[in-house]
C-alpha positions as CSV (number, residue, x, y, z in Angstrom):
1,X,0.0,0.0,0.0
2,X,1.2,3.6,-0.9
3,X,0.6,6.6,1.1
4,X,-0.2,9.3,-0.2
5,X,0.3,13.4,1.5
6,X,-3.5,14.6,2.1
7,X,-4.6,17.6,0.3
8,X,-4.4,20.6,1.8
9,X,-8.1,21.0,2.0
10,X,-8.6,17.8,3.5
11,X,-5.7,19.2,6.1
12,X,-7.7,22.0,6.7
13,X,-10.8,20.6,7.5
14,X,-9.1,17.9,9.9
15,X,-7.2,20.9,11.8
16,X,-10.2,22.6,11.8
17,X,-12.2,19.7,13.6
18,X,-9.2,19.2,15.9
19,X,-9.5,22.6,16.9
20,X,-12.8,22.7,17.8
21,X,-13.0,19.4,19.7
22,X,-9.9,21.1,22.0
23,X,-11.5,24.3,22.7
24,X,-13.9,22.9,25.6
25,X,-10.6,21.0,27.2
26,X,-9.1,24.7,27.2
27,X,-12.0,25.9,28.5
28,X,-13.6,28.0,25.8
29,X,-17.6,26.6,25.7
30,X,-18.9,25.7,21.9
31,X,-22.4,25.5,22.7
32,X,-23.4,25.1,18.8
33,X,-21.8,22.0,18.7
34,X,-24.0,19.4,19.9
35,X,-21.6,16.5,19.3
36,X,-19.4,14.7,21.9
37,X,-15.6,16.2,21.8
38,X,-13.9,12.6,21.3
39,X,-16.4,12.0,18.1
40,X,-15.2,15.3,16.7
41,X,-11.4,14.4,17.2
42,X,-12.4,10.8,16.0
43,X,-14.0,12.2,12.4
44,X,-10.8,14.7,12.2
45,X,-8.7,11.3,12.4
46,X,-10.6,9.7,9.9
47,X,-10.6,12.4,8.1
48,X,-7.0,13.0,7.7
49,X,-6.5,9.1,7.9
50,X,-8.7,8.8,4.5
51,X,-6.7,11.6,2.9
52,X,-3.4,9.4,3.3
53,X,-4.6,6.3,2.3
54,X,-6.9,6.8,-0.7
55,X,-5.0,9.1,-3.7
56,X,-7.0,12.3,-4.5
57,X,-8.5,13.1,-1.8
C-alpha cells in the first residue's frame, strides 16, 4: 500500500475539527456543537486518515 500526502483541503478541515473538539478542554464553551468532543477528534482522524490512504483526496 502507498501513502499518499493529504490535500491541503482535506488538512484544513481535519485541523479545523481538531480545533474545535480542544477548545472545551481549554475551557472555551462551543455550545453550537451538539456532538461529543472525542467523536469530533475521532472524524478529524478519519478524516485526515482517508486523505493518506486513498490518492485524490
Amino acid at each position: 500500500m502507498r501513502l499518499t500526502a493529504p490535500s491541503f483541503i482535506v488538512f484544513l478541515i481535519s485541523l479545523a475539527l481538531f480545533v474545535l473538539a480542544v477548545l472545551p478542554l481549554a475551557g472555551i464553551a462551543v455550545p453550537s456543537i451538539g456532538i461529543s468532543t472525542l467523536w469530533l477528534l475521532i472524524a478529524a482522524y478519519g478524516i485526515l486518515a482517508a486523505g493518506v490512504l486513498f490518492k485524490g483526496i
